[in-house]
VEXFI-164215 format. One record per residue: residue number from 1; residue in one letter; z negated, x, y negated of N, C-alpha, C in turn. Coordinates in steps of 0.05 Angstrom, whole numbers, padded with zeros to 5 digits, always signed. Atoms other than C-alpha are relative to their C-alpha. Last residue first. Layout:
BEGIN
num | residuo | n_c3 | n_c1 | n_c2 | ca_c3 | ca_c1 | ca_c2 | c_c3 | c_c1 | c_c2
NUM | A | Z | X | Y | Z | X | Y | Z | X | Y
...
This chain:
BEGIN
num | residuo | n_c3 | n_c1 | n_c2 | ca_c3 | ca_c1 | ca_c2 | c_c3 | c_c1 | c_c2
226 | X | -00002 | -00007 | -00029 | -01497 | +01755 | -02331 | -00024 | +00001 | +00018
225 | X | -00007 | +00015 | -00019 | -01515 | +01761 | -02400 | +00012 | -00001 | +00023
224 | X | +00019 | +00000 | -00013 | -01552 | +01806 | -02440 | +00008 | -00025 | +00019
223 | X | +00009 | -00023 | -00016 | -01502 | +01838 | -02488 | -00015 | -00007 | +00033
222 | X | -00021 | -00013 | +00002 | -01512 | +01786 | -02538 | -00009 | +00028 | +00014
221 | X | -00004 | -00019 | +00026 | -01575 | +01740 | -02519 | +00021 | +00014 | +00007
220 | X | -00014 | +00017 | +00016 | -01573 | +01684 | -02473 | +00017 | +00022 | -00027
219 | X | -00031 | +00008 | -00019 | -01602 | +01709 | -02404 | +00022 | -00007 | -00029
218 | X | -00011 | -00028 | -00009 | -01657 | +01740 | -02452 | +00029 | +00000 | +00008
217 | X | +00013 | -00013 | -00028 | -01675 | +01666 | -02473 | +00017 | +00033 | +00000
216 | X | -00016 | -00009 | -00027 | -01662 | +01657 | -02543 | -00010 | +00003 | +00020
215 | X | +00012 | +00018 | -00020 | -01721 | +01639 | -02598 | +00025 | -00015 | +00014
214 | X | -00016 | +00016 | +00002 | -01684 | +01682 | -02651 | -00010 | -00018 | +00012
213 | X | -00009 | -00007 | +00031 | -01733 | +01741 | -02651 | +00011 | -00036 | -00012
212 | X | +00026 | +00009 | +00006 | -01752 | +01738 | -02572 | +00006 | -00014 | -00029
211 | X | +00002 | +00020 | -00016 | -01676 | +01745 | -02562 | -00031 | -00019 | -00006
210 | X | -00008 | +00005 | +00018 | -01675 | +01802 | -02613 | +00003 | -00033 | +00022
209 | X | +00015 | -00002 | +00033 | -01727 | +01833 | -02577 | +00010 | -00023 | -00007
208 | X | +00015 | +00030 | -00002 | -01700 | +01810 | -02501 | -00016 | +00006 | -00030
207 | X | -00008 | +00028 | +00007 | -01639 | +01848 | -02528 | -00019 | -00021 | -00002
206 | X | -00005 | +00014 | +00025 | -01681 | +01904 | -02549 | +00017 | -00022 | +00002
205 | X | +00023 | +00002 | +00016 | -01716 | +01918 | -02488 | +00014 | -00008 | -00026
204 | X | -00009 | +00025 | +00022 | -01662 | +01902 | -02439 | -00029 | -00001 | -00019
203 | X | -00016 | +00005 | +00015 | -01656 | +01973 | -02414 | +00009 | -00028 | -00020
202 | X | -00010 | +00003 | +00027 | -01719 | +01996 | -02418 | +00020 | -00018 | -00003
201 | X | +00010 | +00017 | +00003 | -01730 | +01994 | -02340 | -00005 | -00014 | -00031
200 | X | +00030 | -00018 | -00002 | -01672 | +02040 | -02326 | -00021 | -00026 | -00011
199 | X | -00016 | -00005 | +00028 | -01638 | +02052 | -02292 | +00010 | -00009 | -00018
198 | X | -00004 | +00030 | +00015 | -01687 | +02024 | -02233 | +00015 | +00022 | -00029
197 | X | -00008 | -00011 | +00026 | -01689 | +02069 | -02170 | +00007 | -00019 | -00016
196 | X | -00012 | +00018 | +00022 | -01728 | +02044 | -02107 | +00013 | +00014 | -00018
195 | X | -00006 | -00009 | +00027 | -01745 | +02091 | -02048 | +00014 | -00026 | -00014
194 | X | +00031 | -00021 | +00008 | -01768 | +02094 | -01974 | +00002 | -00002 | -00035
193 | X | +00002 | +00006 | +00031 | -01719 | +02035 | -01941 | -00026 | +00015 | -00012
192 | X | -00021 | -00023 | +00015 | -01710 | +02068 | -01872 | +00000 | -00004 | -00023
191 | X | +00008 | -00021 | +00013 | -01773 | +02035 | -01842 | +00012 | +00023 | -00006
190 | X | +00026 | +00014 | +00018 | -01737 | +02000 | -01788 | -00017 | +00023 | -00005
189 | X | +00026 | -00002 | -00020 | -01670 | +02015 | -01767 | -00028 | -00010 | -00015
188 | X | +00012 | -00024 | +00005 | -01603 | +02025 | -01814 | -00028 | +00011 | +00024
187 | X | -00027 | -00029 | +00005 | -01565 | +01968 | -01800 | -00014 | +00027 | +00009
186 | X | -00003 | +00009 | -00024 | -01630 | +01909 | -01788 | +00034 | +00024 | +00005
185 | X | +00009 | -00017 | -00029 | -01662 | +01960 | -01833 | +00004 | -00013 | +00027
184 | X | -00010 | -00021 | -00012 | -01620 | +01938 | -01887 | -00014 | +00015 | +00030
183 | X | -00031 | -00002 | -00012 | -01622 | +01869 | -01883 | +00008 | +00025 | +00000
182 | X | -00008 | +00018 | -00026 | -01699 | +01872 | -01884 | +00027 | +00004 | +00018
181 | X | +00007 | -00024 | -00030 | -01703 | +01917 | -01936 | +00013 | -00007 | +00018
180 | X | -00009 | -00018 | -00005 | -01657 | +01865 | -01981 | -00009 | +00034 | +00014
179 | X | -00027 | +00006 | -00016 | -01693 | +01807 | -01963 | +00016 | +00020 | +00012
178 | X | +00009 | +00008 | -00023 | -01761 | +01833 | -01986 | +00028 | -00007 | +00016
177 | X | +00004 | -00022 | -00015 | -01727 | +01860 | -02046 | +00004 | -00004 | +00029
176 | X | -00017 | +00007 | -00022 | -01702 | +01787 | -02070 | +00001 | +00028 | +00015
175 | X | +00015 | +00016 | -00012 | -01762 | +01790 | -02119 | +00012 | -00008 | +00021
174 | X | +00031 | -00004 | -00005 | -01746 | +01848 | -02156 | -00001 | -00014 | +00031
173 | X | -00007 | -00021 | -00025 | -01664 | +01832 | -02157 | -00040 | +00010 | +00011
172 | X | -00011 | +00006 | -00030 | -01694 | +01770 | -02186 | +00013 | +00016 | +00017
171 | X | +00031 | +00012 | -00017 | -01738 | +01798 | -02234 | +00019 | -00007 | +00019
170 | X | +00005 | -00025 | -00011 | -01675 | +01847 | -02258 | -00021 | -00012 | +00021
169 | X | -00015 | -00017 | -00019 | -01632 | +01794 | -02269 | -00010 | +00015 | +00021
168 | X | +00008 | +00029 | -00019 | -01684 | +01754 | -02319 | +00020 | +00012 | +00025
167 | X | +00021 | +00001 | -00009 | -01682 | +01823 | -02355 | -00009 | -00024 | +00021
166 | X | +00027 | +00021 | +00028 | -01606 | +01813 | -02363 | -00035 | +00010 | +00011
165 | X | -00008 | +00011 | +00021 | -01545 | +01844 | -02336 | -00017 | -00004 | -00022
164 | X | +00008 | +00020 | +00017 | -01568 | +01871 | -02271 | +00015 | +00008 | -00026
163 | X | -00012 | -00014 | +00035 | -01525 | +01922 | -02221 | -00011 | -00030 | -00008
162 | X | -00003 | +00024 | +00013 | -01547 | +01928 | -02146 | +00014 | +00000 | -00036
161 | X | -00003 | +00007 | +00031 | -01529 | +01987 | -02106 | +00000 | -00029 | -00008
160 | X | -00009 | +00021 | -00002 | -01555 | +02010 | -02033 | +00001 | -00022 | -00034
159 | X | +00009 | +00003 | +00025 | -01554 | +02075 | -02032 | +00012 | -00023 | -00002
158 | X | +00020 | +00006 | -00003 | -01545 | +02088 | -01947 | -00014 | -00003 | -00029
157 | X | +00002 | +00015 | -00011 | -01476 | +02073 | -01943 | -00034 | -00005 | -00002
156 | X | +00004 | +00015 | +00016 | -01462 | +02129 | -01979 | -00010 | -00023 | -00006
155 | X | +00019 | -00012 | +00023 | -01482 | +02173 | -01918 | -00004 | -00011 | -00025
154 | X | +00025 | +00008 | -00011 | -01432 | +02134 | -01883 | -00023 | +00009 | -00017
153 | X | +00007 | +00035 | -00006 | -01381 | +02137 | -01931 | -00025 | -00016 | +00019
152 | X | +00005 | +00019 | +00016 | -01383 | +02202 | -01928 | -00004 | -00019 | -00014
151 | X | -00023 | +00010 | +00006 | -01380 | +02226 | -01860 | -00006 | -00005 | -00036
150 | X | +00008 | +00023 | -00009 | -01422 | +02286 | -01840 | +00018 | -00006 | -00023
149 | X | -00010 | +00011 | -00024 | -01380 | +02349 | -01839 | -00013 | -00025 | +00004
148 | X | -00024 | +00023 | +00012 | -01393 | +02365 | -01916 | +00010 | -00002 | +00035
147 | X | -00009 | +00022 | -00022 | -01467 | +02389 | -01889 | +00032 | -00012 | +00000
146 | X | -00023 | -00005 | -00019 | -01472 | +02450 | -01919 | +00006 | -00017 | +00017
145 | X | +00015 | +00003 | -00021 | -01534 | +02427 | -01966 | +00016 | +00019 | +00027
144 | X | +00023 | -00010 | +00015 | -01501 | +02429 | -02039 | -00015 | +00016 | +00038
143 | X | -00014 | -00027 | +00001 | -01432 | +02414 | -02004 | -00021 | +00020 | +00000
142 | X | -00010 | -00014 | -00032 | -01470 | +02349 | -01976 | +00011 | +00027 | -00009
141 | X | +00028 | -00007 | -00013 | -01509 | +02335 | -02048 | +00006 | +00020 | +00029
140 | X | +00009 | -00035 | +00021 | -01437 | +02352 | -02089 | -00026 | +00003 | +00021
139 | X | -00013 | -00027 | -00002 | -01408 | +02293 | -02039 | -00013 | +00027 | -00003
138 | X | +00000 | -00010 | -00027 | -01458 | +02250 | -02046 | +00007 | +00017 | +00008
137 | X | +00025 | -00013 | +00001 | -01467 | +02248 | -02127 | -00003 | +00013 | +00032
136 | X | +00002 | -00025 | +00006 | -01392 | +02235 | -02120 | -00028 | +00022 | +00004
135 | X | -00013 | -00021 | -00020 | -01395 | +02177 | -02069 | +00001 | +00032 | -00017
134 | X | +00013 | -00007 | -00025 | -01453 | +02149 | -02122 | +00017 | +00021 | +00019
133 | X | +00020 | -00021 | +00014 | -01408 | +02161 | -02185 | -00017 | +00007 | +00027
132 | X | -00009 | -00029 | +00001 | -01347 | +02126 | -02148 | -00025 | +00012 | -00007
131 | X | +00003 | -00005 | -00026 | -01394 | +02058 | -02125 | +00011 | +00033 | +00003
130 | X | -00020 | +00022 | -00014 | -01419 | +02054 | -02196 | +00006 | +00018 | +00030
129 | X | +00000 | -00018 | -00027 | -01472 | +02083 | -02248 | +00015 | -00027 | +00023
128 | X | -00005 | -00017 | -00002 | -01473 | +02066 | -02325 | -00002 | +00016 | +00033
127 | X | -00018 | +00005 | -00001 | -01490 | +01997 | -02336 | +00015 | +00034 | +00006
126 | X | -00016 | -00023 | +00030 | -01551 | +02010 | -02361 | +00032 | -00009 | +00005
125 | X | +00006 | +00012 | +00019 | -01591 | +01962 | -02310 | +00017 | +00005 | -00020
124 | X | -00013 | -00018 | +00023 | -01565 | +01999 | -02243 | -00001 | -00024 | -00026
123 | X | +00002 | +00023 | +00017 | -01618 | +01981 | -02190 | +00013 | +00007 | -00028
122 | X | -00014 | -00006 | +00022 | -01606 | +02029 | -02130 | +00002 | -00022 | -00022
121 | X | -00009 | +00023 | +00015 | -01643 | +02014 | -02068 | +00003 | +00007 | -00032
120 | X | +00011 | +00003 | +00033 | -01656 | +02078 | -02028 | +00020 | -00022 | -00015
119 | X | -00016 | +00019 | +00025 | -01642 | +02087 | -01954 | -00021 | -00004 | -00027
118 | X | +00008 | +00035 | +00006 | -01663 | +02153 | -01923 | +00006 | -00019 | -00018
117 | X | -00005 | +00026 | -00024 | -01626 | +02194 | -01869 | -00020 | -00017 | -00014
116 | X | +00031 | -00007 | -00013 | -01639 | +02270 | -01909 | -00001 | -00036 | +00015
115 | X | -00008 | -00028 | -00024 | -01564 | +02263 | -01937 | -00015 | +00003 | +00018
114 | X | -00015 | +00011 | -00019 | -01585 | +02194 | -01970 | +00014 | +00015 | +00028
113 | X | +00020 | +00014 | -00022 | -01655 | +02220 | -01997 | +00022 | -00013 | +00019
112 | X | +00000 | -00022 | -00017 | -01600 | +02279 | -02031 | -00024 | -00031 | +00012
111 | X | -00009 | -00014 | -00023 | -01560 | +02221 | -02055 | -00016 | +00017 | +00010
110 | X | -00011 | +00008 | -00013 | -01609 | +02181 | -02088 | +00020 | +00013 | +00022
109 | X | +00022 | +00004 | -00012 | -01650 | +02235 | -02119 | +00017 | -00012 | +00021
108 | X | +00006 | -00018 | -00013 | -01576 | +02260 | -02153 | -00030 | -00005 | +00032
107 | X | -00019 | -00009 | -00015 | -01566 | +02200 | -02179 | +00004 | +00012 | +00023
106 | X | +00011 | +00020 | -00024 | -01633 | +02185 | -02202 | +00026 | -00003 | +00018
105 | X | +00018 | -00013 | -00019 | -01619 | +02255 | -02238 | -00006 | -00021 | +00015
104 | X | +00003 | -00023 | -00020 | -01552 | +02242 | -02266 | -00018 | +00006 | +00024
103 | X | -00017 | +00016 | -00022 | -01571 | +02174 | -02291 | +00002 | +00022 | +00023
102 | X | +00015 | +00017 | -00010 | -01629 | +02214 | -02332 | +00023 | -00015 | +00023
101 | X | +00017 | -00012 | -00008 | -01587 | +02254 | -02362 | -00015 | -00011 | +00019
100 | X | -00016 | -00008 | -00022 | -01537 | +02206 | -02381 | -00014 | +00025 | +00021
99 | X | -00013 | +00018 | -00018 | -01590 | +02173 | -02419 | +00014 | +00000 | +00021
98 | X | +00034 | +00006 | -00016 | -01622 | +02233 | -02452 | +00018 | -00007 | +00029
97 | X | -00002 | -00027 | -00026 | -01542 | +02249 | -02467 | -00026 | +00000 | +00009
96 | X | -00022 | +00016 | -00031 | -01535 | +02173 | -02492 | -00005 | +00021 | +00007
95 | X | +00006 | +00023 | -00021 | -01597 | +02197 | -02540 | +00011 | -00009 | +00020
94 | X | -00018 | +00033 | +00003 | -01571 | +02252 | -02573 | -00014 | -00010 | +00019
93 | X | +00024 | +00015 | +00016 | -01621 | +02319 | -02580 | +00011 | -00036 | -00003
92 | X | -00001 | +00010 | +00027 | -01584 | +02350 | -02524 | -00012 | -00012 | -00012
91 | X | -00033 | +00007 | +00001 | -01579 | +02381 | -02452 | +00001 | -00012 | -00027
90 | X | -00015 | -00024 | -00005 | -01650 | +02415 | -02464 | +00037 | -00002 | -00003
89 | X | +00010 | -00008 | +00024 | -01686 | +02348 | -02484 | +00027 | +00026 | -00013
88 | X | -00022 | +00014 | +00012 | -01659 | +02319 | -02415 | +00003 | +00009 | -00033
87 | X | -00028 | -00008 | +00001 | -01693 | +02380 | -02396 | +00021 | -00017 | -00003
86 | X | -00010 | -00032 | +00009 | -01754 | +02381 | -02426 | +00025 | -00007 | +00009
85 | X | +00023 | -00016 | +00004 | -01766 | +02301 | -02400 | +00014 | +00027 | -00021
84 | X | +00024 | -00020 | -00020 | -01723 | +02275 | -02358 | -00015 | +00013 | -00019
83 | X | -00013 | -00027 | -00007 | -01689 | +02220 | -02406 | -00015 | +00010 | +00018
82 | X | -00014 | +00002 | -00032 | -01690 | +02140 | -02402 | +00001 | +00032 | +00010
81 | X | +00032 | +00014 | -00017 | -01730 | +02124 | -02473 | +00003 | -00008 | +00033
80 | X | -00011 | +00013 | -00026 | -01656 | +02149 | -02506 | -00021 | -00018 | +00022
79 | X | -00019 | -00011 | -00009 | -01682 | +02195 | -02551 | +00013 | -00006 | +00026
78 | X | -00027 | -00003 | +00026 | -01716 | +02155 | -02601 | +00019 | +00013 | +00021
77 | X | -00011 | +00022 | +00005 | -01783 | +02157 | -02562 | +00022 | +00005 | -00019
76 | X | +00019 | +00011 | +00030 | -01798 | +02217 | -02530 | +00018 | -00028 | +00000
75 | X | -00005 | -00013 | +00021 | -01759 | +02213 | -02453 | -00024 | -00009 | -00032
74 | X | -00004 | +00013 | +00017 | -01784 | +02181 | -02385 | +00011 | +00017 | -00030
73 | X | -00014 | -00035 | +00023 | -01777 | +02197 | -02312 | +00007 | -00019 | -00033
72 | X | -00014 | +00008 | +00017 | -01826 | +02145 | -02277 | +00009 | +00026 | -00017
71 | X | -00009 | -00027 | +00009 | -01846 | +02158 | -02200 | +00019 | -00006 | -00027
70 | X | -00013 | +00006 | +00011 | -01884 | +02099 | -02161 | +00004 | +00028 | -00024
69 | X | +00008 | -00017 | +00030 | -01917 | +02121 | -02101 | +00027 | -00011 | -00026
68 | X | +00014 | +00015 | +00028 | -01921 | +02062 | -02053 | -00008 | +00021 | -00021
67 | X | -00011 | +00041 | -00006 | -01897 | +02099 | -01992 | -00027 | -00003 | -00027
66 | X | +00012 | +00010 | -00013 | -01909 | +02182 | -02009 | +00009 | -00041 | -00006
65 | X | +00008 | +00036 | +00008 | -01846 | +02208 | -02048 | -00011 | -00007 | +00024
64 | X | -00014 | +00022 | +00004 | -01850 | +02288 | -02040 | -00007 | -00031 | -00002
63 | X | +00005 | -00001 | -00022 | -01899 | +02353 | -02028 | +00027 | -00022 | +00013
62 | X | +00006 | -00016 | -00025 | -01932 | +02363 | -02076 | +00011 | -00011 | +00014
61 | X | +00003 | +00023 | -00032 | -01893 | +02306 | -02122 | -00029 | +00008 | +00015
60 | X | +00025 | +00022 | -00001 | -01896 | +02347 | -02186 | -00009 | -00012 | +00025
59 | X | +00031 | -00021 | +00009 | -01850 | +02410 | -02161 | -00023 | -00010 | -00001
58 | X | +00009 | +00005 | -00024 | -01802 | +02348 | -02126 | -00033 | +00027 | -00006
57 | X | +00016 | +00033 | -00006 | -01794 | +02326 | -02203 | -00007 | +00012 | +00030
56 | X | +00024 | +00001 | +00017 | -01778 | +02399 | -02227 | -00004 | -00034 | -00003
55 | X | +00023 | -00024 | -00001 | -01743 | +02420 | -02169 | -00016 | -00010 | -00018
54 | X | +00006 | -00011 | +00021 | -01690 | +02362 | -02158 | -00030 | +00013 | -00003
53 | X | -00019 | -00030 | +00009 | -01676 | +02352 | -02096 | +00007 | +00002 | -00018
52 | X | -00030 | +00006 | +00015 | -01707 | +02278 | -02093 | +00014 | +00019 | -00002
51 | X | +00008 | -00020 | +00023 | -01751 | +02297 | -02034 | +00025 | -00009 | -00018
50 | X | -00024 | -00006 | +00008 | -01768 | +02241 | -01975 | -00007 | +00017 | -00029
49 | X | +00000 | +00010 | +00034 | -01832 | +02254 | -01947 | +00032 | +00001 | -00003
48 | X | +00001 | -00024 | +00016 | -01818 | +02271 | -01869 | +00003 | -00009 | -00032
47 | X | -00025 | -00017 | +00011 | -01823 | +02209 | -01818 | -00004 | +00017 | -00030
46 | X | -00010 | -00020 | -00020 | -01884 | +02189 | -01775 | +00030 | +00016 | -00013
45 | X | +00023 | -00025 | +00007 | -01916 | +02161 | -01829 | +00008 | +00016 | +00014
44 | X | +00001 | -00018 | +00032 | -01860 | +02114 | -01843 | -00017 | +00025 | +00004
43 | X | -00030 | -00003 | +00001 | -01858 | +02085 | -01765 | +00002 | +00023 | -00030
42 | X | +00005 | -00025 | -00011 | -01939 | +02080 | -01777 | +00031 | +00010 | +00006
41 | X | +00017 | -00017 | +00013 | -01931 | +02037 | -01836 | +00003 | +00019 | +00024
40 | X | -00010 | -00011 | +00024 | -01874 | +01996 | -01811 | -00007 | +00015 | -00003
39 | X | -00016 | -00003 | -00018 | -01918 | +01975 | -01740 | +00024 | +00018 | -00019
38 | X | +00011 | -00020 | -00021 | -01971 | +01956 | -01775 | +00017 | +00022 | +00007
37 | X | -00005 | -00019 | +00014 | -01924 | +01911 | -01827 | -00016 | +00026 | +00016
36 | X | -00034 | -00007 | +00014 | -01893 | +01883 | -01767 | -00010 | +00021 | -00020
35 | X | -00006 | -00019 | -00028 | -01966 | +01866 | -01735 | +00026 | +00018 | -00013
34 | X | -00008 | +00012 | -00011 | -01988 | +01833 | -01804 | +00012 | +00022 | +00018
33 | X | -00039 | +00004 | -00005 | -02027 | +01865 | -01857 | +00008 | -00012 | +00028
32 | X | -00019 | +00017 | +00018 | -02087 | +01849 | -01900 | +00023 | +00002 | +00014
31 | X | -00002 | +00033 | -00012 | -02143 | +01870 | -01837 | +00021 | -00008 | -00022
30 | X | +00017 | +00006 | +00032 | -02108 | +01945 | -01840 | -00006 | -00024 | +00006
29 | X | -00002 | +00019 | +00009 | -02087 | +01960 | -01758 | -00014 | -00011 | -00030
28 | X | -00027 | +00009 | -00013 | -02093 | +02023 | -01722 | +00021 | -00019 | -00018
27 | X | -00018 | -00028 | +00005 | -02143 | +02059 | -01759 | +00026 | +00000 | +00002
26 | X | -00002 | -00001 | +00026 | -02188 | +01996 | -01764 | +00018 | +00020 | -00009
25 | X | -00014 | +00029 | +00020 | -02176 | +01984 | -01694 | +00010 | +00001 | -00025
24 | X | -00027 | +00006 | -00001 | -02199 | +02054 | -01673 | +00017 | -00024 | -00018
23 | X | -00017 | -00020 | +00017 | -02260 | +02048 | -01718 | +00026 | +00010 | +00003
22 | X | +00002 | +00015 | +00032 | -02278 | +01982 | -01687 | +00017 | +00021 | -00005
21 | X | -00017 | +00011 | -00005 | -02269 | +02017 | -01617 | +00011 | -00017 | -00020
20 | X | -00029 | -00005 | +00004 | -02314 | +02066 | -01642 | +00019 | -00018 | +00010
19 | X | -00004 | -00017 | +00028 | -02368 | +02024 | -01660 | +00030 | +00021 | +00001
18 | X | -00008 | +00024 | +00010 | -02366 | +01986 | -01587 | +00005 | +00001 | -00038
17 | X | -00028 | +00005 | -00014 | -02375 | +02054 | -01553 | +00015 | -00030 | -00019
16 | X | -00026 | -00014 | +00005 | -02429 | +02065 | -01592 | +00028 | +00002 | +00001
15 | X | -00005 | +00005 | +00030 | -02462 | +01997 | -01590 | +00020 | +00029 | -00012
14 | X | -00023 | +00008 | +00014 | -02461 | +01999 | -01520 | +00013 | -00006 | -00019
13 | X | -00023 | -00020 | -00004 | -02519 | +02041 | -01509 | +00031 | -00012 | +00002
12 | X | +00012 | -00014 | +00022 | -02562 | +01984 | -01549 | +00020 | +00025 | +00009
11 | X | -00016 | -00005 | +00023 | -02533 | +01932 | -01512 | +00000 | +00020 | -00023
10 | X | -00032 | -00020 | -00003 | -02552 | +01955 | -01445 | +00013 | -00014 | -00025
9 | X | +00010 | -00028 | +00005 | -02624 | +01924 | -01450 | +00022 | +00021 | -00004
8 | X | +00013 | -00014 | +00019 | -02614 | +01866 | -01477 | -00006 | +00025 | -00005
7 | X | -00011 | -00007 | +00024 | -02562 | +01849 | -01428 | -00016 | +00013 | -00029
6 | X | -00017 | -00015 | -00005 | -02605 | +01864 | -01368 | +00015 | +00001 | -00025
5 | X | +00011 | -00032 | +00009 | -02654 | +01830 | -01404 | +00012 | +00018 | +00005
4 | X | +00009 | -00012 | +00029 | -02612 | +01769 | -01407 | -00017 | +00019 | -00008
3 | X | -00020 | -00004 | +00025 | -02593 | +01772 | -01342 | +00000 | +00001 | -00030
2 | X | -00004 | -00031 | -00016 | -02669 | +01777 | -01307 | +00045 | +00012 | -00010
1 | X | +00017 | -00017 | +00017 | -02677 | +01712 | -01349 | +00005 | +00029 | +00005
């Protein structure tokens, strides 16, 4: 008896102490995630926004790409539905120059987050970006910076390129992400994968049209295979 009042009576000044240790916890640890992803998240927080070095996307950002921000560069409609904006506008009223516009600049993102030590998964839909275009974008980023003494190939090493065919392509590069962090940050380290790029998410919009149209699968339609 003379223990259970003892406890009754010292639970009431241990409720502070026992409140913040909650609030640690909760600061420490989210309850949806798993020790690893814990352990991810604060690894990431501890490293410097990545910046695509381009001014009038890192201008919007404040500041740069926070984890789970998703960042869409899009054009009016008709002019490619892949451009930057004003200034893919600026380089011409043609649509492939939206388009090439736009490659340019997830280009460019990619290499300068590759110069600055982070990996970025490269999802080339268009068909328009390859292992030369990347080493180039690298290059111009390192001259850009004064770094051309780090290696290039290494530094390239860190845009890690896929290339879809088909909308059914693209879900499964999606959905085989998880793998491909993984395998890179058993290279790279953990919590080096900060960035996706998809060029572009349009691009099988009118095959899976004329696919819909015909009652084709996507994988089936002209153009859209592979």
């Amino acid at each position: 008896q003379q223990s259970a009042q003892r406890a009754t009576h010292e639970a009431p000044s241990q409720q502070p102490t026992q409140q913040r240790a909650h609030a640690r916890l909760a600061a420490l640890a989210r309850p949806d995630e798993t020790l690893a992803d814990a352990r991810r998240r604060a690894t990431a927080a501890r490293r410097p926004l990545p910046r695509t070095g381009l001014p009038f996307i890192d201008g919007a950002l404040s500041g740069g790409l926070r984890p789970h921000d998703v960042l869409e560069i899009v054009a009016d409609a008709g002019k490619g539905g892949a451009g930057t904006g004003g200034k893919a506008r600026a380089s011409s009223a043609l649509g492939s120059a939206a388009d090439s516009a736009a490659t340019a600049s997830l280009l460019h993102a990619a290499a300068a987050a590759a110069v600055a030590g982070v990996v970025s998964v490269y999802i080339d839909c268009a068909g328009r970006t390859g292992a030369t275009s990347v080493e180039g974008a690298v290059r111009r980023r390192l001259a850009e910076v004064g770094a051309t003494h780090l290696s290039t190939r290494r530094v390239t090493s860190r845009v890690l390129m896929q290339r879809c065919h088909s909308s059914a392509a693209l879900l499964l590069a999606l959905k085989r992400l998880p793998r491909v962090v993984a395998d890179a940050e058993a290279v790279h380290g953990e919590g080096c994968v900060r960035m996706l790029l998809i060029d572009s998410l349009g691009a099988f919009y009118w095959t899976d049209r004329a696919a819909a149209a015909s009652g084709t699968s996507a994988a089936a339609a002209p153009g859209g295979g592979g």
